[in-house]
C-alpha positions in Angstrom: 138.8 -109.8 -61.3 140.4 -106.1 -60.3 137.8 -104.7 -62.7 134.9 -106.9 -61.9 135.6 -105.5 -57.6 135.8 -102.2 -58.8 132.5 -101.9 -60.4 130.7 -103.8 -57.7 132.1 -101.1 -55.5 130.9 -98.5 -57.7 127.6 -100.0 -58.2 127.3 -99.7 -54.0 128.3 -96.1 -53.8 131.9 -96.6 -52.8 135.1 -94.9 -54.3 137.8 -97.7 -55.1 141.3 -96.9 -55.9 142.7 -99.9 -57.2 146.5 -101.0 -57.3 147.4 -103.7 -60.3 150.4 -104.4 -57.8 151.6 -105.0 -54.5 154.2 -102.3 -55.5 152.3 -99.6 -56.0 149.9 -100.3 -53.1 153.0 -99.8 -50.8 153.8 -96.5 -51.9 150.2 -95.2 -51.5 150.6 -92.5 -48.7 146.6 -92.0 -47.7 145.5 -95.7 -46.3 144.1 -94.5 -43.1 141.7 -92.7 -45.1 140.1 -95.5 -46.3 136.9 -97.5 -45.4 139.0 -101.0 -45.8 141.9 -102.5 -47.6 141.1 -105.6 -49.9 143.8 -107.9 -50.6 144.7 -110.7 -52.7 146.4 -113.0 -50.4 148.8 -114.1 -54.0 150.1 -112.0 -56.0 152.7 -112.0 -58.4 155.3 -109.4 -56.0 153.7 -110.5 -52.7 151.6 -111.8 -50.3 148.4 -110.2 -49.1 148.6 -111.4 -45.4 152.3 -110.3 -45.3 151.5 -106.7 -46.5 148.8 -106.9 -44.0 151.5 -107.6 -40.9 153.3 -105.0 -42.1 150.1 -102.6 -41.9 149.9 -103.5 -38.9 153.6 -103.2 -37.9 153.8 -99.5 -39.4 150.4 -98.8 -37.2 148.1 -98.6 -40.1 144.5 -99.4 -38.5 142.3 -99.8 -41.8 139.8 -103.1 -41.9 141.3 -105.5 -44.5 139.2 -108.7 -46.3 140.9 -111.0 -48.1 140.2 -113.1 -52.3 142.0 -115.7 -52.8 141.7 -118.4 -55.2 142.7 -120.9 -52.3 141.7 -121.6 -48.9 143.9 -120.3 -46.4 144.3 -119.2 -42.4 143.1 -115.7 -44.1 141.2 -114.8 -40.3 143.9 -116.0 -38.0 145.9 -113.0 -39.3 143.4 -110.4 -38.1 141.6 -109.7 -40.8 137.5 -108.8 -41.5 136.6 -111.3 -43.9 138.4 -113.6 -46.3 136.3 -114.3 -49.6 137.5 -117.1 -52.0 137.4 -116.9 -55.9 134.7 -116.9 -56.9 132.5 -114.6 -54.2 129.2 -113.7 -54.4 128.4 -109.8 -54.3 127.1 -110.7 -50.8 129.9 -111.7 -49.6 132.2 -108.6 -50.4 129.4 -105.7 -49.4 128.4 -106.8 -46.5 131.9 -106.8 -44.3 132.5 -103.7 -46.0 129.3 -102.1 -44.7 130.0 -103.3 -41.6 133.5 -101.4 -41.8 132.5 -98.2 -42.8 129.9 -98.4 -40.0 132.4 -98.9 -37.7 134.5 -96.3 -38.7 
């Protein structure tokens, strides 16, 4: 799936950096840089909507969208868009334009 996202992001001109873990997307200093976050709300070492409340905690602005495999309460957190497995191309570009149009 993380390699599928990344080329669909390429393919529509954006720059993904991608993290393989909820780890080492906590240590990665330049979020407010970025157009928007995209999380998988389960992860093996975390939960995307808890990572998200500490974003938002530590005053980190960015957009986030949500995949998950599962419904879920994805929106009442705050988030752009919540896309479950599997999304159409659709699904993930448009919120994202609409971020970096925003920003």
């Amino acid at each position: 799936m993380l390699k599928s996202v990344q080329r669909l992001l390429r393919q529509h001109a954006y720059e993904p950096i991608l993290f393989s873990s909820m780890q080492a997307f906590k240590t990665y200093p330049d979020l407010e840089k970025a157009v928007c976050v995209i999380l998988d709300i389960n992860l093996k070492d975390g939960s995307g909507i808890d990572r998200r409340y500490h974003l938002k905690t530590d005053g980190v602005s960015v957009q986030v969208i949500y995949m998950t495999g599962n419904d879920s309460f994805a929106l009442q957190s705050g988030c752009l868009a919540y896309l479950t497995k599997p999304f159409s191309a659709r699904s993930l570009i448009e919120p994202l334009g609409a971020s970096a149009a925003s920003r």
